[in-house]
mmCIF entry with sequence, helices, sheets and N, C-alpha, C, O atoms, coordinates in Angstrom:
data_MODEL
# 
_entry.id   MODEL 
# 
_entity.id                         1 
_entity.type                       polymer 
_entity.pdbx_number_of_molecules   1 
# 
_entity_poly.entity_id                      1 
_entity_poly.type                           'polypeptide(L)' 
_entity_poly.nstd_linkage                   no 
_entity_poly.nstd_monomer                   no 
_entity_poly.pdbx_seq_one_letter_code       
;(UNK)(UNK)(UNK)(UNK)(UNK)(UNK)(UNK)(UNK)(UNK)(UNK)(UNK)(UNK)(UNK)(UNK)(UNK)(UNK)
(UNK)(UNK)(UNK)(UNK)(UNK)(UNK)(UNK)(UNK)(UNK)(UNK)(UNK)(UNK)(UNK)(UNK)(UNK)(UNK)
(UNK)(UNK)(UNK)(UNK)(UNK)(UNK)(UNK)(UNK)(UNK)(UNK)(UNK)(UNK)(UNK)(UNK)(UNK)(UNK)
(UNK)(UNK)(UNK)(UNK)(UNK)(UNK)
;
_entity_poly.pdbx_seq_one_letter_code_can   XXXXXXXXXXXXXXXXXXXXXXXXXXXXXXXXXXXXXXXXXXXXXXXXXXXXXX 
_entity_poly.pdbx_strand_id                 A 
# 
loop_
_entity_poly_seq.entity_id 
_entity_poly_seq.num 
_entity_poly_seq.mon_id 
_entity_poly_seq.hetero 
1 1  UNK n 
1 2  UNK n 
1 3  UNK n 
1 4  UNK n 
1 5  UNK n 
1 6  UNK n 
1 7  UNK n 
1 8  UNK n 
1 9  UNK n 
1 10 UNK n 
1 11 UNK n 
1 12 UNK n 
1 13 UNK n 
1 14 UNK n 
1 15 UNK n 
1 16 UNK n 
1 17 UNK n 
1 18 UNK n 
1 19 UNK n 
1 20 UNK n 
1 21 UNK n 
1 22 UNK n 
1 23 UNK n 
1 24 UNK n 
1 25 UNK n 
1 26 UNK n 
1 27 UNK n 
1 28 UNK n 
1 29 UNK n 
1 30 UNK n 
1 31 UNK n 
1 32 UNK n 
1 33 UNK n 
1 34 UNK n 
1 35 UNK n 
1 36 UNK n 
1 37 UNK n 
1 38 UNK n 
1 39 UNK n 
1 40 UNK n 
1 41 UNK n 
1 42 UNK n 
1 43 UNK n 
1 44 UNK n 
1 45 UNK n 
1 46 UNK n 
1 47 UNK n 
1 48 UNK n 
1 49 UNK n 
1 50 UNK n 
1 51 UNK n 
1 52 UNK n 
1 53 UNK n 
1 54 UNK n 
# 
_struct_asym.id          A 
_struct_asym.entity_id   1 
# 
loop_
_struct_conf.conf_type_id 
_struct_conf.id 
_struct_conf.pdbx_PDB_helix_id 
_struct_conf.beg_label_comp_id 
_struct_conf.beg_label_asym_id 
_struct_conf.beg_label_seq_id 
_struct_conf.pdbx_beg_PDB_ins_code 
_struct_conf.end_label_comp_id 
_struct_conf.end_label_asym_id 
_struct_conf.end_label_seq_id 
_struct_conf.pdbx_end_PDB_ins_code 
_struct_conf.beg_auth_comp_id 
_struct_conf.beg_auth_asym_id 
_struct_conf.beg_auth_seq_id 
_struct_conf.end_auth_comp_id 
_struct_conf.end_auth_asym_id 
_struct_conf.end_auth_seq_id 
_struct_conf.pdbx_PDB_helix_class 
_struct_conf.details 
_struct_conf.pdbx_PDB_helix_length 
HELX_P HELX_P1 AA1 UNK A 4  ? UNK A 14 ? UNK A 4  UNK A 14 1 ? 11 
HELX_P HELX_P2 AA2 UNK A 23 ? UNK A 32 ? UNK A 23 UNK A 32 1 ? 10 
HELX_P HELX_P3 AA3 UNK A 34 ? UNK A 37 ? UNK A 34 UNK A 37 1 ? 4  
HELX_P HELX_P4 AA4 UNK A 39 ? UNK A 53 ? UNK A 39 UNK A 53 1 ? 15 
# 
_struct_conf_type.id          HELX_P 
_struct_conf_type.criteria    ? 
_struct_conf_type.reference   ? 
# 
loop_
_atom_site.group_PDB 
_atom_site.id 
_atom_site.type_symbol 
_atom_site.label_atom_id 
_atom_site.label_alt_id 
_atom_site.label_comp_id 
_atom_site.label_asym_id 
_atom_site.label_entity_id 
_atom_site.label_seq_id 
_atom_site.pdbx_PDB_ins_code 
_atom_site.Cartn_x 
_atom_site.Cartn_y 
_atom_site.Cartn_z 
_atom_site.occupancy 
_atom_site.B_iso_or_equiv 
_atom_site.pdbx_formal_charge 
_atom_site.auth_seq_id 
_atom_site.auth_comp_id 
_atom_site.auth_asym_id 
_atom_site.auth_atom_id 
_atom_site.pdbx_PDB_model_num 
ATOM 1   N N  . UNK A 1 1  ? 114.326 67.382 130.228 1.00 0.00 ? 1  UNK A N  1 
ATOM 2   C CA . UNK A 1 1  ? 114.078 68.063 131.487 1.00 0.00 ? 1  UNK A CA 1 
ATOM 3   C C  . UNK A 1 1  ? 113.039 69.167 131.267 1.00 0.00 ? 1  UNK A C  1 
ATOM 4   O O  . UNK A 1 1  ? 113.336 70.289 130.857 1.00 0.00 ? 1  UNK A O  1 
ATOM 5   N N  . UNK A 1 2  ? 112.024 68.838 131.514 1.00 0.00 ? 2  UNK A N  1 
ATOM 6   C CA . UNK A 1 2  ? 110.835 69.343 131.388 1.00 0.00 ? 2  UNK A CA 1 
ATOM 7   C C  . UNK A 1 2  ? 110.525 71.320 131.787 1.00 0.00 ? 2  UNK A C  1 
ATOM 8   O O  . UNK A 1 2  ? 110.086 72.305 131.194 1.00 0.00 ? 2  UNK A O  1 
ATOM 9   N N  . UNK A 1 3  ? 111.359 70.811 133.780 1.00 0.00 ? 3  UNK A N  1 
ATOM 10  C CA . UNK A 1 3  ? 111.193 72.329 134.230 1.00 0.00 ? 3  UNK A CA 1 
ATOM 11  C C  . UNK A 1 3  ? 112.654 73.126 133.890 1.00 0.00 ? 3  UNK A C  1 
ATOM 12  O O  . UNK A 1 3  ? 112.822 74.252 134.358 1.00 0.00 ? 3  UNK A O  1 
ATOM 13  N N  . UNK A 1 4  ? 113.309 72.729 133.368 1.00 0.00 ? 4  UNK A N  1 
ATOM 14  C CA . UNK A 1 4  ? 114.259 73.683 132.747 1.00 0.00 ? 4  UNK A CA 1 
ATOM 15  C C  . UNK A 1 4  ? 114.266 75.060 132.178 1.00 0.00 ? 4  UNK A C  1 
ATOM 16  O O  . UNK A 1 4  ? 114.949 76.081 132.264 1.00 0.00 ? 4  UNK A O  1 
ATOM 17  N N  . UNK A 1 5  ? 112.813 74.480 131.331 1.00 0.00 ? 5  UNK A N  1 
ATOM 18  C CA . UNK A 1 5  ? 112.360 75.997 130.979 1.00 0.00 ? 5  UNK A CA 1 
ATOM 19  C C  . UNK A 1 5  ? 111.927 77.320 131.912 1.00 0.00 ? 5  UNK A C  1 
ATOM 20  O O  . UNK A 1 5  ? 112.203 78.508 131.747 1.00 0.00 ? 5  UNK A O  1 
ATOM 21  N N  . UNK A 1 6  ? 111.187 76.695 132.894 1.00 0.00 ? 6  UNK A N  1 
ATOM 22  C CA . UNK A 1 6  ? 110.980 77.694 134.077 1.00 0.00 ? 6  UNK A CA 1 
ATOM 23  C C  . UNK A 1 6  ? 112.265 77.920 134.679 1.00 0.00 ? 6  UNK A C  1 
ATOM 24  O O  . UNK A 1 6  ? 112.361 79.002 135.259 1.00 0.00 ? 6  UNK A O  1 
ATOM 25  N N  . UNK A 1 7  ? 113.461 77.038 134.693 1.00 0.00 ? 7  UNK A N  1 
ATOM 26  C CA . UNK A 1 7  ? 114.165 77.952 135.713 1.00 0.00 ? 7  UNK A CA 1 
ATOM 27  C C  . UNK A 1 7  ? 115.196 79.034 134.638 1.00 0.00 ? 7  UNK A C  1 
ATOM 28  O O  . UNK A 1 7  ? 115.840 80.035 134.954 1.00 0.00 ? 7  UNK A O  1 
ATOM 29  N N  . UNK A 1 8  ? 115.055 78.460 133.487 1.00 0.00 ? 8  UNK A N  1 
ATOM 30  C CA . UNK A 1 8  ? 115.437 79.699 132.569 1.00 0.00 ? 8  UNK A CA 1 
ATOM 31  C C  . UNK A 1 8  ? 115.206 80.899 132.491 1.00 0.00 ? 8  UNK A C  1 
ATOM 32  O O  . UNK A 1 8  ? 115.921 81.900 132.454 1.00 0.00 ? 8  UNK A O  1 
ATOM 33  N N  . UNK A 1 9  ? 113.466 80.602 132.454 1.00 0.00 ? 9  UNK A N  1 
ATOM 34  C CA . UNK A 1 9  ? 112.566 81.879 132.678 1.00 0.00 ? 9  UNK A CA 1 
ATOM 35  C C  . UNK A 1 9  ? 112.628 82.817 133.763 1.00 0.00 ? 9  UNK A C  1 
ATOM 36  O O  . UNK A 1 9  ? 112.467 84.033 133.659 1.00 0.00 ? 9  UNK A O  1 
ATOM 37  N N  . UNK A 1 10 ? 112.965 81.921 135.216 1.00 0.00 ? 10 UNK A N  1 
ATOM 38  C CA . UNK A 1 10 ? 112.595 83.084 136.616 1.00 0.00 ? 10 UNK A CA 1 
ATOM 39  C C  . UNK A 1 10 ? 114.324 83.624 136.284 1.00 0.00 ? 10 UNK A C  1 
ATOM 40  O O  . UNK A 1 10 ? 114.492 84.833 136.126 1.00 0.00 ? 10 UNK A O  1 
ATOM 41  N N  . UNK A 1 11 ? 115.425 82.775 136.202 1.00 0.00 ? 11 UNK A N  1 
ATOM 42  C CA . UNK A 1 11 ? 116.379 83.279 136.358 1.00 0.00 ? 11 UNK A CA 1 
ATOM 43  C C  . UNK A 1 11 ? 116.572 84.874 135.299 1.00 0.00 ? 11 UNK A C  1 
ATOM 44  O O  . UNK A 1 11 ? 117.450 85.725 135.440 1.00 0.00 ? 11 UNK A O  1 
ATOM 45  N N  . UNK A 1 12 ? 115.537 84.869 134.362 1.00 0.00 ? 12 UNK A N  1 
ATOM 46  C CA . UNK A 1 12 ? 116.102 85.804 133.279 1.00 0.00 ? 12 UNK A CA 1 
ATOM 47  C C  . UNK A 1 12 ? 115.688 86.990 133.604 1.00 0.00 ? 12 UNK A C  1 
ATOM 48  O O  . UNK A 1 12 ? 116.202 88.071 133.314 1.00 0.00 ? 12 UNK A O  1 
ATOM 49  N N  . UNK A 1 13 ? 114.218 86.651 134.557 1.00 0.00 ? 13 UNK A N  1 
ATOM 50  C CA . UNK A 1 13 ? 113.189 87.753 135.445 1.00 0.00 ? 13 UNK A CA 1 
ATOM 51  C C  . UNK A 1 13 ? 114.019 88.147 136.786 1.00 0.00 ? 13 UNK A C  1 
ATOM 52  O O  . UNK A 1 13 ? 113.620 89.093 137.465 1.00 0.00 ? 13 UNK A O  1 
ATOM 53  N N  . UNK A 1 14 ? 115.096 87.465 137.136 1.00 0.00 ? 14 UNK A N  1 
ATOM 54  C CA . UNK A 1 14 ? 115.689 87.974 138.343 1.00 0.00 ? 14 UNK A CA 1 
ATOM 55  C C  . UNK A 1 14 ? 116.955 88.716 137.835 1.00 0.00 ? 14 UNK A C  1 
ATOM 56  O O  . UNK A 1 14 ? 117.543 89.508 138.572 1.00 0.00 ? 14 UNK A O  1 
ATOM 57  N N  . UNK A 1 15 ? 117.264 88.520 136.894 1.00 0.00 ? 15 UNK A N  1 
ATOM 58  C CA . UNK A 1 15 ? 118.484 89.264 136.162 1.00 0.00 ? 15 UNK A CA 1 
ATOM 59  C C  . UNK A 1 15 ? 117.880 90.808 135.497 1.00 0.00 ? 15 UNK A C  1 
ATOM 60  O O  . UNK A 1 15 ? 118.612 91.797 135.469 1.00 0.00 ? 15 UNK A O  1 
ATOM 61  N N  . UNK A 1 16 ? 116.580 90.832 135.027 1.00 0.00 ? 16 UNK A N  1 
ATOM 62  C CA . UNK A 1 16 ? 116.559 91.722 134.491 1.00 0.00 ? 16 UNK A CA 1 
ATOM 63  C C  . UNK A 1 16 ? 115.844 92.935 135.777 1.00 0.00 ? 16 UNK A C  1 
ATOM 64  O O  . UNK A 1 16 ? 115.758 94.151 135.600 1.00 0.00 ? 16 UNK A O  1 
ATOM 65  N N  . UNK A 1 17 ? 115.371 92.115 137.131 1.00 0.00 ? 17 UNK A N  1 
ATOM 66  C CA . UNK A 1 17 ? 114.499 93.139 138.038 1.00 0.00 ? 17 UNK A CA 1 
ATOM 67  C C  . UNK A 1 17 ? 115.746 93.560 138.759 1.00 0.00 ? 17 UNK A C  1 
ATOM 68  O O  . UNK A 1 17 ? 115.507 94.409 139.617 1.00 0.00 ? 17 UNK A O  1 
ATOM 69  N N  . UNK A 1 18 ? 117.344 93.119 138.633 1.00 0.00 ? 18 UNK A N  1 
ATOM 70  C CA . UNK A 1 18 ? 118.230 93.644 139.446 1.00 0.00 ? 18 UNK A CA 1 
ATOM 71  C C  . UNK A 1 18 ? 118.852 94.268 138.678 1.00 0.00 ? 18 UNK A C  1 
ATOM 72  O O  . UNK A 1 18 ? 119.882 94.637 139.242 1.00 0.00 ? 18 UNK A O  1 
ATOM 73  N N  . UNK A 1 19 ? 118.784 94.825 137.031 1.00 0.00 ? 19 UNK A N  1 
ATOM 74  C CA . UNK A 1 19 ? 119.357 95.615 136.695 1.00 0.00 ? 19 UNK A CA 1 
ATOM 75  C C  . UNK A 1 19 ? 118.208 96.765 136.706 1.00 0.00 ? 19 UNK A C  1 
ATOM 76  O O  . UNK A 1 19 ? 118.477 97.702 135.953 1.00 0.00 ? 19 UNK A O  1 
ATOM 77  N N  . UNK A 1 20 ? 116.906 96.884 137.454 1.00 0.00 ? 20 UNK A N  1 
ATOM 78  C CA . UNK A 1 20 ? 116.363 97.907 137.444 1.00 0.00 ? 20 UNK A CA 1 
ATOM 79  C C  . UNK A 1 20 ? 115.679 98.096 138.688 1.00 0.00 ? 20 UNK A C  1 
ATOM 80  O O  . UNK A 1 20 ? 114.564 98.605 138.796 1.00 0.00 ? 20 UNK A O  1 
ATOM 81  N N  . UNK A 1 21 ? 116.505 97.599 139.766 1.00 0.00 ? 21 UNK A N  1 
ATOM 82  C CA . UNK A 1 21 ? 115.749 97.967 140.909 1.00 0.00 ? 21 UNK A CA 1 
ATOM 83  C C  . UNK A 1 21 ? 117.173 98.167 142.145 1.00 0.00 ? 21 UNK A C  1 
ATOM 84  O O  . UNK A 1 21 ? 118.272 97.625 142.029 1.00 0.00 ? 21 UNK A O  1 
ATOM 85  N N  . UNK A 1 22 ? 116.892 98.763 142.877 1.00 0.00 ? 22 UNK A N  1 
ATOM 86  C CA . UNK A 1 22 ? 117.934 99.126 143.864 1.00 0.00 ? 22 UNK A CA 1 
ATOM 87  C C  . UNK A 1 22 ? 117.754 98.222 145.111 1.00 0.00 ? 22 UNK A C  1 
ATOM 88  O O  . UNK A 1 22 ? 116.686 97.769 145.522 1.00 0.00 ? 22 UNK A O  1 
ATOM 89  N N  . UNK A 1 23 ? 118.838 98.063 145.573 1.00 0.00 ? 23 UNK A N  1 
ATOM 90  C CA . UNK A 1 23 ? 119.437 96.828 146.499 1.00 0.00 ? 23 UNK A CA 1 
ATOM 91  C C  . UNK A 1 23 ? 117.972 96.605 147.535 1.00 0.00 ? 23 UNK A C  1 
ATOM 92  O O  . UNK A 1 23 ? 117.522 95.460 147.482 1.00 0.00 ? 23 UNK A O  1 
ATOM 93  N N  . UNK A 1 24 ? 117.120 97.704 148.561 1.00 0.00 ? 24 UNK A N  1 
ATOM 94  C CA . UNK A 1 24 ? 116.536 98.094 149.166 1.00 0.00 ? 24 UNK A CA 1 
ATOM 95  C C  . UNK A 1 24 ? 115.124 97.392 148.514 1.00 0.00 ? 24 UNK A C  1 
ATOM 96  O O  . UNK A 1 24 ? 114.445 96.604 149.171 1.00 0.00 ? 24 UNK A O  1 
ATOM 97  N N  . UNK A 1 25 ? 114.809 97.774 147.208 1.00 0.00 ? 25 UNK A N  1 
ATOM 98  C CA . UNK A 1 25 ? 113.532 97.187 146.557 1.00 0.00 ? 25 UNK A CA 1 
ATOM 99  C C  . UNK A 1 25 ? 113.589 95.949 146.495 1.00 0.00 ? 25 UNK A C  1 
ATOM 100 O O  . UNK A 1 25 ? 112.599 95.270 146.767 1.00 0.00 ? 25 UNK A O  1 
ATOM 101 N N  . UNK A 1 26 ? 114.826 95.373 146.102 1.00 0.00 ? 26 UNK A N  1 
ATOM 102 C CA . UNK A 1 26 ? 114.694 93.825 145.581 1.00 0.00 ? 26 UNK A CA 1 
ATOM 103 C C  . UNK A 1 26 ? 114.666 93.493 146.930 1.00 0.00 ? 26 UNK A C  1 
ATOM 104 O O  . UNK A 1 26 ? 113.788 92.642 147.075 1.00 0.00 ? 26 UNK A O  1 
ATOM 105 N N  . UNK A 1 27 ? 115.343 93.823 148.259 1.00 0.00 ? 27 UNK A N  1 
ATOM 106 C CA . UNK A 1 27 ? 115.392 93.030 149.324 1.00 0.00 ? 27 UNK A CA 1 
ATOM 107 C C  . UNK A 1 27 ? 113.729 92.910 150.031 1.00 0.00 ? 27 UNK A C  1 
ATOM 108 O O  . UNK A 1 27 ? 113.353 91.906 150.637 1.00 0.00 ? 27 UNK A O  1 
ATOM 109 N N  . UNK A 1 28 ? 112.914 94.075 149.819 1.00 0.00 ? 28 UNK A N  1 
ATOM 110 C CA . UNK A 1 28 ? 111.391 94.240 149.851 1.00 0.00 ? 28 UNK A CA 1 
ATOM 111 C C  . UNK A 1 28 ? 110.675 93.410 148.999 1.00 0.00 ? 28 UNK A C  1 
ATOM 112 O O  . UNK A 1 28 ? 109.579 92.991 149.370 1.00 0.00 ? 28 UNK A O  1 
ATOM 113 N N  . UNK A 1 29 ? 111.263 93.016 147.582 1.00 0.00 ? 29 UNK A N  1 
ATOM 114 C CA . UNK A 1 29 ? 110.438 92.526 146.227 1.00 0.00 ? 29 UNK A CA 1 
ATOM 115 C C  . UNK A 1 29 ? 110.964 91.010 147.015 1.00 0.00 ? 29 UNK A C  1 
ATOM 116 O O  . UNK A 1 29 ? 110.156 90.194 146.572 1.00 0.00 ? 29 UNK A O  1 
ATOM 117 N N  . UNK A 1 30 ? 111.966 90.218 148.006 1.00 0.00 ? 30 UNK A N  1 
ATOM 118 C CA . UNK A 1 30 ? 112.241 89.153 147.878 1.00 0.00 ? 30 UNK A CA 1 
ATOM 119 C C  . UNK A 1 30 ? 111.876 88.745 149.640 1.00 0.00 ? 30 UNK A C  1 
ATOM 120 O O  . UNK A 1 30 ? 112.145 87.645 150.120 1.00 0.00 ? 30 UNK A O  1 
ATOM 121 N N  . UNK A 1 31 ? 111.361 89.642 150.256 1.00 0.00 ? 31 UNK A N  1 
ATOM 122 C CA . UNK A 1 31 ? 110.818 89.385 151.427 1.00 0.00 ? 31 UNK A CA 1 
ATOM 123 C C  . UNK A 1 31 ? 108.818 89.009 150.983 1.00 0.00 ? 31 UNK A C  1 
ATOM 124 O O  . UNK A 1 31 ? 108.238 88.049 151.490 1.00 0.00 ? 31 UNK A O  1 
ATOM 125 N N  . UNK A 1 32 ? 108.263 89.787 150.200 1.00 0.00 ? 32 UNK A N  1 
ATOM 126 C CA . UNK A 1 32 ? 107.272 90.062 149.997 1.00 0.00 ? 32 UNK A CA 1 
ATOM 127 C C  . UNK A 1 32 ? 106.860 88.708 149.052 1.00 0.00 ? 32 UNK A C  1 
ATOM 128 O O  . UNK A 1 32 ? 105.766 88.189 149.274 1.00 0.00 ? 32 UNK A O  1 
ATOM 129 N N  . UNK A 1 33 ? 107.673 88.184 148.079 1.00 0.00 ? 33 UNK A N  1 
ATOM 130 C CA . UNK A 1 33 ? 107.509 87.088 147.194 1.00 0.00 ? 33 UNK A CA 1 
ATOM 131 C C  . UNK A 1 33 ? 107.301 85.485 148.415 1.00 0.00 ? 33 UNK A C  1 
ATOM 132 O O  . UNK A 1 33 ? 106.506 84.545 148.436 1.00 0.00 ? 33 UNK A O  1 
ATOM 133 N N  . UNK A 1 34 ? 108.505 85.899 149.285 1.00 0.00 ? 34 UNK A N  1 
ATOM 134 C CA . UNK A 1 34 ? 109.023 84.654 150.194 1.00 0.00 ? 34 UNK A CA 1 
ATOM 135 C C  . UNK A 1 34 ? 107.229 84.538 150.649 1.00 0.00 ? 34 UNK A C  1 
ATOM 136 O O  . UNK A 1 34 ? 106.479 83.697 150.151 1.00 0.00 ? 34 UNK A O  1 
ATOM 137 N N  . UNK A 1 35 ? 106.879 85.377 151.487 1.00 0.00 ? 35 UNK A N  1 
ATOM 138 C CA . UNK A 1 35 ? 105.430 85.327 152.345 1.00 0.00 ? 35 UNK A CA 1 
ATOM 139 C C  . UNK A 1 35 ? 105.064 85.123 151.461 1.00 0.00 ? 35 UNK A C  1 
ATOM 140 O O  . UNK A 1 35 ? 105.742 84.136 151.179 1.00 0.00 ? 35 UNK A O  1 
ATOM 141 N N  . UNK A 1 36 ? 104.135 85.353 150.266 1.00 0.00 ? 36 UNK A N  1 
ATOM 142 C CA . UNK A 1 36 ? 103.109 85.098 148.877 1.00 0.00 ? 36 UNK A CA 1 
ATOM 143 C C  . UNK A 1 36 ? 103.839 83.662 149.093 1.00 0.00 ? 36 UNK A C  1 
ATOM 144 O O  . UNK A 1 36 ? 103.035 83.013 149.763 1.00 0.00 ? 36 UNK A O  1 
ATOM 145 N N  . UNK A 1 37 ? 104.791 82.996 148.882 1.00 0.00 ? 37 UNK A N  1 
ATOM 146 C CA . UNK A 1 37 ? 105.427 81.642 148.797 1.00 0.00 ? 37 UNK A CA 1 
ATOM 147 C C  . UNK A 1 37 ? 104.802 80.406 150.053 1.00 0.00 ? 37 UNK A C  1 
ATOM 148 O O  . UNK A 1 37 ? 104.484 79.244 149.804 1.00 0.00 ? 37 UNK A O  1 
ATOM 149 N N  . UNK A 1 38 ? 104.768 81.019 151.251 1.00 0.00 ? 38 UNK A N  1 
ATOM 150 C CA . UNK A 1 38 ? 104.543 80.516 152.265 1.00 0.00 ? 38 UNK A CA 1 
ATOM 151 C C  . UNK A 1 38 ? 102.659 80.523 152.765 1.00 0.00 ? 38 UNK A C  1 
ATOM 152 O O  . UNK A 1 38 ? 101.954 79.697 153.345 1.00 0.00 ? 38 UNK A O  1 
ATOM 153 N N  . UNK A 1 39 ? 102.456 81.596 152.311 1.00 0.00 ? 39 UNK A N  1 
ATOM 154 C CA . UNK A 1 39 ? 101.068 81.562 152.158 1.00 0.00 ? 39 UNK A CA 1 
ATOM 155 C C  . UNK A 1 39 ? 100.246 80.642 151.540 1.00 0.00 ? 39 UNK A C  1 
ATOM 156 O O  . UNK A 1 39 ? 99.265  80.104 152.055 1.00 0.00 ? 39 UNK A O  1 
ATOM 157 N N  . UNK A 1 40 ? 100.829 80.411 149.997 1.00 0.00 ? 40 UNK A N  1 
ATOM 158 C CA . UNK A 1 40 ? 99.959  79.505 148.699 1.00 0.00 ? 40 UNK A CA 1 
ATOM 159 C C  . UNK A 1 40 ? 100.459 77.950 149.355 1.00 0.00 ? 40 UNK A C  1 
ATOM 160 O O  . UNK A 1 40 ? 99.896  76.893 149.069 1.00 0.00 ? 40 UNK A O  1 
ATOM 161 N N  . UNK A 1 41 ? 101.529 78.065 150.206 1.00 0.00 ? 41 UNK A N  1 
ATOM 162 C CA . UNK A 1 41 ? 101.718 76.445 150.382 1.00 0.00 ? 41 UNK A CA 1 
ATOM 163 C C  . UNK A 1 41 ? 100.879 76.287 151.736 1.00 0.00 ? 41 UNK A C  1 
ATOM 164 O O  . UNK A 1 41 ? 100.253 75.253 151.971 1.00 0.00 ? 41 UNK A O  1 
ATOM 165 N N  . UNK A 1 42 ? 100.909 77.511 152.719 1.00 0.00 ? 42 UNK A N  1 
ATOM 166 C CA . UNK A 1 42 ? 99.853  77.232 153.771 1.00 0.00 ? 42 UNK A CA 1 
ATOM 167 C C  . UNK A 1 42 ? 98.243  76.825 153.011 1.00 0.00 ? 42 UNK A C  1 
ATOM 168 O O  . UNK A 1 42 ? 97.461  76.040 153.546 1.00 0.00 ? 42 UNK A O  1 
ATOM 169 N N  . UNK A 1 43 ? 97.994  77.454 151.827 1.00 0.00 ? 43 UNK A N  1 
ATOM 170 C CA . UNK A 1 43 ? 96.493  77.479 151.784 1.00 0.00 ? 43 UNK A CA 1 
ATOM 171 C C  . UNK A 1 43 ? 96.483  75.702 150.580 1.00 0.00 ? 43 UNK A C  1 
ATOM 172 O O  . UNK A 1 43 ? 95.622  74.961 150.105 1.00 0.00 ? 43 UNK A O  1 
ATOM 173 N N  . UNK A 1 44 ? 97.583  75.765 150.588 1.00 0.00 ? 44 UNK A N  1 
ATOM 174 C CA . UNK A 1 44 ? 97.787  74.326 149.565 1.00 0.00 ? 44 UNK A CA 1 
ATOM 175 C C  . UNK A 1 44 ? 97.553  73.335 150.582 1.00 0.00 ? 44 UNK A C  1 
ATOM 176 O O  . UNK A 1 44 ? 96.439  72.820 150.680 1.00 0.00 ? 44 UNK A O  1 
ATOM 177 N N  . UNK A 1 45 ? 98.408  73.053 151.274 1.00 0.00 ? 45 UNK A N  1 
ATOM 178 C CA . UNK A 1 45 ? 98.332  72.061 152.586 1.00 0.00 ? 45 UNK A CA 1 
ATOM 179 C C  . UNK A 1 45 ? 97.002  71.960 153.283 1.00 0.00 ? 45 UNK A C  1 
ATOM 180 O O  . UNK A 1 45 ? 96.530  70.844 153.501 1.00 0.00 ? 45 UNK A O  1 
ATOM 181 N N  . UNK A 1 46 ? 96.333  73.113 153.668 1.00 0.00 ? 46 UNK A N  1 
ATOM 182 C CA . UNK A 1 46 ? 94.746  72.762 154.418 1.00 0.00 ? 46 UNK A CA 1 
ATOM 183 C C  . UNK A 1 46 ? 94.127  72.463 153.017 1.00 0.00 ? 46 UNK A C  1 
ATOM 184 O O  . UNK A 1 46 ? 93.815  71.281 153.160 1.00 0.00 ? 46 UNK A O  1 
ATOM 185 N N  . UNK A 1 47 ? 93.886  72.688 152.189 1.00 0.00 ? 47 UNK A N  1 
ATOM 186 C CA . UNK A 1 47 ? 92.842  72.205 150.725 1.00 0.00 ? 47 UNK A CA 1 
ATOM 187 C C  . UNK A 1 47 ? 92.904  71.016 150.891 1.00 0.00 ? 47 UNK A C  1 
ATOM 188 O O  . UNK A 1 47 ? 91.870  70.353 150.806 1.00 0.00 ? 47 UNK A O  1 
ATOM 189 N N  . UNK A 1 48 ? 94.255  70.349 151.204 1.00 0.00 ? 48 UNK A N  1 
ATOM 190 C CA . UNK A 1 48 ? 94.709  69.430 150.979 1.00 0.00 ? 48 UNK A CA 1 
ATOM 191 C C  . UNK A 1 48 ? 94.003  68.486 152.365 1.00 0.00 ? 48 UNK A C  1 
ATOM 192 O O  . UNK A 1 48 ? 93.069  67.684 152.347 1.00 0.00 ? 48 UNK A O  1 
ATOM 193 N N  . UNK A 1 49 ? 94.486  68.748 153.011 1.00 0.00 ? 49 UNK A N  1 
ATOM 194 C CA . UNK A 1 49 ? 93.972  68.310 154.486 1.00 0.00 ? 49 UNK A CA 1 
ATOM 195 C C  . UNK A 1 49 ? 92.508  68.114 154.686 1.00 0.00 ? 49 UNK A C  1 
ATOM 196 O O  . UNK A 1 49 ? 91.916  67.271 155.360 1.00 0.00 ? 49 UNK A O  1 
ATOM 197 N N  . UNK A 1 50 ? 91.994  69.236 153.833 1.00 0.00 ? 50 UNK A N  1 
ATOM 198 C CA . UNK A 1 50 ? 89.982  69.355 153.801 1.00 0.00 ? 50 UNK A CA 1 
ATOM 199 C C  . UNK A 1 50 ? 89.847  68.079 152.606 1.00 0.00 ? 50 UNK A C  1 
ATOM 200 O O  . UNK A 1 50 ? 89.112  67.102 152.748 1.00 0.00 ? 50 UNK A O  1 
ATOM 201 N N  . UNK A 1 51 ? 90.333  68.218 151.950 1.00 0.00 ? 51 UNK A N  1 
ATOM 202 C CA . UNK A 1 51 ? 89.788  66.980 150.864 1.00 0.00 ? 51 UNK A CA 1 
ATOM 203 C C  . UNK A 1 51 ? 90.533  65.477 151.471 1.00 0.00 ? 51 UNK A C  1 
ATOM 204 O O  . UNK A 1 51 ? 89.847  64.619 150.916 1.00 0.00 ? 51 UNK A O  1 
ATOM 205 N N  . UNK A 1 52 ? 91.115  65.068 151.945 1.00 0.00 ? 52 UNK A N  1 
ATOM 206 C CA . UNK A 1 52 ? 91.525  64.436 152.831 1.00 0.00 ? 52 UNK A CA 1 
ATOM 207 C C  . UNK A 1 52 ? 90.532  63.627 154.079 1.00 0.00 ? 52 UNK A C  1 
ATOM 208 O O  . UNK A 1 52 ? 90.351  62.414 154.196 1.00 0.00 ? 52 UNK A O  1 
ATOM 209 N N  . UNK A 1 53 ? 90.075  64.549 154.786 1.00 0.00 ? 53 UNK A N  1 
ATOM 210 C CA . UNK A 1 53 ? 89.299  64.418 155.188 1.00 0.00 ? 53 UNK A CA 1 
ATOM 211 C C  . UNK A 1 53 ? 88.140  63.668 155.022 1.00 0.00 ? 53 UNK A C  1 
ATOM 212 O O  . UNK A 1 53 ? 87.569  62.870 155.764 1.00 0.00 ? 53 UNK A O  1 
ATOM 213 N N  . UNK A 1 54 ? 87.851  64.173 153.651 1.00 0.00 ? 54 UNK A N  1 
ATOM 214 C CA . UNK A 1 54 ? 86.465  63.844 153.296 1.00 0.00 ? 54 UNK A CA 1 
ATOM 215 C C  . UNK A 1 54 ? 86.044  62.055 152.893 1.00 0.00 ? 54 UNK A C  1 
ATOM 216 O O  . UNK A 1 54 ? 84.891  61.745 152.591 1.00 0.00 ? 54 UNK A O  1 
# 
């Protein structure tokens, strides 16, 4: 299982940003990630759509 390793990795990065961030930040750090998330797949999908096109 190839991506195993990544979910090792984010899980170890979400364990260690909630023992140093307060309830208020992470809920800001996990609103702010979500949009960056929704964005790269908006700008993924038209790339996608433009080469498509062509």
């Amino acid at each position: 299982m190839p991506d195993c390793t990544n979910l090792y990795f984010l899980s170890t990065v979400a364990c260690q940003l909630s023992e140093c961030m307060s309830g208020e930040e992470l809920e800001k750090l996990t609103s702010d990630l979500l949009v960056l998330g929704y964005m790269l797949e908006n700008i993924t999908a038209r790339k996608k759509s433009c080469e498509d096109s062509r």
